[in-house]
C-alpha positions as CSV (number, residue, x, y, z in Angstrom):
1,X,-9.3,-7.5,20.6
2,X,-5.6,-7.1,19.7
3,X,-4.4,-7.7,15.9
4,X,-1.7,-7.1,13.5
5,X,-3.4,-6.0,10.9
6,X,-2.6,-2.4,9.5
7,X,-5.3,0.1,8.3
8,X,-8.9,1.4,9.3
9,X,-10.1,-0.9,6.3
10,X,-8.9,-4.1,8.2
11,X,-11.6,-3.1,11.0
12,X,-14.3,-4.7,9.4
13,X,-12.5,-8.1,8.4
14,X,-11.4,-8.2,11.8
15,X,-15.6,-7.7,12.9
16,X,-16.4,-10.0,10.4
17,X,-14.5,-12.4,12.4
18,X,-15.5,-11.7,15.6
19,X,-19.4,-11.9,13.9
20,X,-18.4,-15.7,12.7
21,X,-16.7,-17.3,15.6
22,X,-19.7,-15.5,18.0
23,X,-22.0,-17.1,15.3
24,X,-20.0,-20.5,15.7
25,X,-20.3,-20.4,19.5
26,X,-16.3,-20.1,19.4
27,X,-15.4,-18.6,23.1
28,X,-14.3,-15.2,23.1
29,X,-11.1,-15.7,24.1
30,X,-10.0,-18.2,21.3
31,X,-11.4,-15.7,19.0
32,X,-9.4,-12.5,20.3
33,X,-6.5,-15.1,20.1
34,X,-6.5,-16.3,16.8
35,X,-7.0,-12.5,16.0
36,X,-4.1,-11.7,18.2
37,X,-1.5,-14.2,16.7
38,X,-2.5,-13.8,12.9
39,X,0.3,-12.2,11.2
40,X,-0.4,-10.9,7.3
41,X,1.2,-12.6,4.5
42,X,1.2,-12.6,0.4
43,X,1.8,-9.0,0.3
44,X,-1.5,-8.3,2.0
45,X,-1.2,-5.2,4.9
46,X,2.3,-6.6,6.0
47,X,4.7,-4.2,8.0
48,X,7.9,-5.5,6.9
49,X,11.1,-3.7,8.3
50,X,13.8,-3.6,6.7
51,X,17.6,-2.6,7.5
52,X,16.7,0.6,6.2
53,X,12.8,1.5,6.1
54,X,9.3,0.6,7.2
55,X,7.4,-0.8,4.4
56,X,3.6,-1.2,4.7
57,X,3.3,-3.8,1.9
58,X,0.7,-3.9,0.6
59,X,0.7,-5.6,-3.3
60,X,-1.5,-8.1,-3.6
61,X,-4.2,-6.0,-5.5
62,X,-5.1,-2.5,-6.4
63,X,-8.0,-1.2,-7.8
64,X,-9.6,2.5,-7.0
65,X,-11.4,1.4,-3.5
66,X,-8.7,-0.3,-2.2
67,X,-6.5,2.4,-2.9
68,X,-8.3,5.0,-2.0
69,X,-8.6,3.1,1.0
70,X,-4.8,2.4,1.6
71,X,-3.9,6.2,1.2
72,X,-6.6,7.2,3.6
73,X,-5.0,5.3,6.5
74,X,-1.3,6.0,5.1
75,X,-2.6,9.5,5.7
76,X,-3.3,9.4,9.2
77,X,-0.5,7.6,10.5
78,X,2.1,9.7,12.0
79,X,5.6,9.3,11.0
80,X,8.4,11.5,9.3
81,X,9.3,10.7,5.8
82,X,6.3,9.3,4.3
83,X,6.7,7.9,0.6
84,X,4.1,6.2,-1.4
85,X,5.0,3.6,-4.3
86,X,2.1,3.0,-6.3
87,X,1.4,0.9,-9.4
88,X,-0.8,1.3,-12.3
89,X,-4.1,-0.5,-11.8
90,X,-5.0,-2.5,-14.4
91,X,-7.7,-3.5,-16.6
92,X,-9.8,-0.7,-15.9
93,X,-10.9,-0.1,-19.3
94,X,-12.5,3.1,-20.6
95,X,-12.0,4.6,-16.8
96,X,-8.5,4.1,-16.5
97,X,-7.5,7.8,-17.2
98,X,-9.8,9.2,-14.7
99,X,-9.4,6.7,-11.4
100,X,-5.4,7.6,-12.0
101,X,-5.8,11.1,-12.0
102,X,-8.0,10.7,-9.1
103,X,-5.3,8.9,-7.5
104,X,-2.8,11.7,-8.5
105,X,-5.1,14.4,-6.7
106,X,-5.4,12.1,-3.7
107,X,-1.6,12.0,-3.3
108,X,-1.0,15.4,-4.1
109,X,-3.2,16.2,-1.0
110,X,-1.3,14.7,1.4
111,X,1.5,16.3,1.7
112,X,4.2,13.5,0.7
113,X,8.0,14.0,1.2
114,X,8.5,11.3,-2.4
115,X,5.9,9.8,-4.5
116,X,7.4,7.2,-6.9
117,X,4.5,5.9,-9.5
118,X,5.0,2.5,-11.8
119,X,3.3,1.9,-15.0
120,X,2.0,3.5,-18.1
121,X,-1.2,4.6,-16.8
122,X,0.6,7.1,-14.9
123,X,2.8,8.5,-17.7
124,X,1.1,11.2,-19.0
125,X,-1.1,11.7,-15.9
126,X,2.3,13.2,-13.6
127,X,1.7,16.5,-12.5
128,X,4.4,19.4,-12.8
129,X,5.6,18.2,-9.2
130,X,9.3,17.0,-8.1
131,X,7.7,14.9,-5.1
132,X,5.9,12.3,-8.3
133,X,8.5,10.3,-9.8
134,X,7.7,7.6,-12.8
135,X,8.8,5.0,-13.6
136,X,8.1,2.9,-16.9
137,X,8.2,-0.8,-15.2
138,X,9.3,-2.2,-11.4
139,X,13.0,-3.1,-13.0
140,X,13.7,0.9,-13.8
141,X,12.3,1.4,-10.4
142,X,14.7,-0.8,-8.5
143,X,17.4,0.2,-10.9
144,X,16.4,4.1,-9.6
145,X,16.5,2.7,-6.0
146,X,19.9,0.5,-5.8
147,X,21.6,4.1,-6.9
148,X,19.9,6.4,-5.0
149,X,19.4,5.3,-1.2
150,X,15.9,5.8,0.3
151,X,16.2,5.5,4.2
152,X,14.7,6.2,7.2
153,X,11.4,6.4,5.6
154,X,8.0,4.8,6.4
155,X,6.9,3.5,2.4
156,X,3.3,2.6,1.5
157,X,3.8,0.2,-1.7
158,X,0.6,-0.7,-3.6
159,X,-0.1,-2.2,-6.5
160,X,-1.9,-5.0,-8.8
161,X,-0.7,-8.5,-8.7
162,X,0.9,-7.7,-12.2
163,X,3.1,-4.7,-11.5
164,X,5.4,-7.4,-8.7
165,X,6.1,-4.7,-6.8
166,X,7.0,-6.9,-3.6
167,X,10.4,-7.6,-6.0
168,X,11.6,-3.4,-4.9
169,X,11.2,-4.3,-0.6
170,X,14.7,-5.9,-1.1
171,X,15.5,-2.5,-2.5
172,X,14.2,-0.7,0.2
């Protein structure tokens, strides 16, 4: 089977798949089709290139799994000039400090070239790092990135529904 989709986490939707159309007694080869041609939309796992980067969008939702998840398969792909842009997950309640400062230690370990984080949740979490960058909303952060070029990179953006962080790709 051939697909589109981005990320060891994506290996079980595609099984699941596979497990329904067998299920379904949909022939093999419709099935590895309909894999083959599906192409990621809403901000879900796309690969969008742009003029300037490769952008691994993925902003549809964000909560400690998924990424956990996300930075585990950003860290095994092999590419020069890796940058994450993360945004605050949301609505966490009473664990909200502690799952973003286990998301800071995750991305201190893997060795990023820039690490731009959006949201308040991140504010006083930042390590004493140049990489992390923060920024208090998704407007300051395209503001940052219409004045200061990032290019030639391959960007992982993730983020809750509610940070809109699909608006910065035109940055980008």
């Amino acid at each position: 089977v051939t697909t589109q989709l981005l990320g060891q986490y994506n290996f079980e939707n595609a099984l699941a798949a596979v497990s329904i159309g067998t299920y379904f007694d949909v022939e093999a080869s419709l099935i590895n089709e309909a894999l083959s041609n599906y192409q990621p939309q809403n901000h879900r796992s796309q690969l969008v290139e742009t003029t300037k980067n490769k952008v691994l969008l993925d902003a549809y939702n964000a909560n400690p799994t998924s990424v956990k998840a996300a930075l585990d398969n950003f860290k095994n792909i092999v590419t020069k000039n890796k940058t994450v842009i993360l945004g605050e997950m949301r609505e966490l309640g009473n664990d909200s400090e502690k799952e973003h400062l286990e998301v800071i230690k995750q991305l201190q370990s893997l060795s990023l070239d820039t690490i731009f984080l959006v949201g308040n949740e991140y504010k006083n979490l930042l390590p004493n790092d140049e990489v992390f960058q923060w920024f208090e909303s998704v407007e300051k952060l395209k503001e940052f990135l219409k004045n200061n070029n990032l290019e030639n990179c391959f960007v992982l953006v993730k983020g809750s529904r509610s940070n809109r962080l699909e608006e910065i790709v035109e940055c980008l």
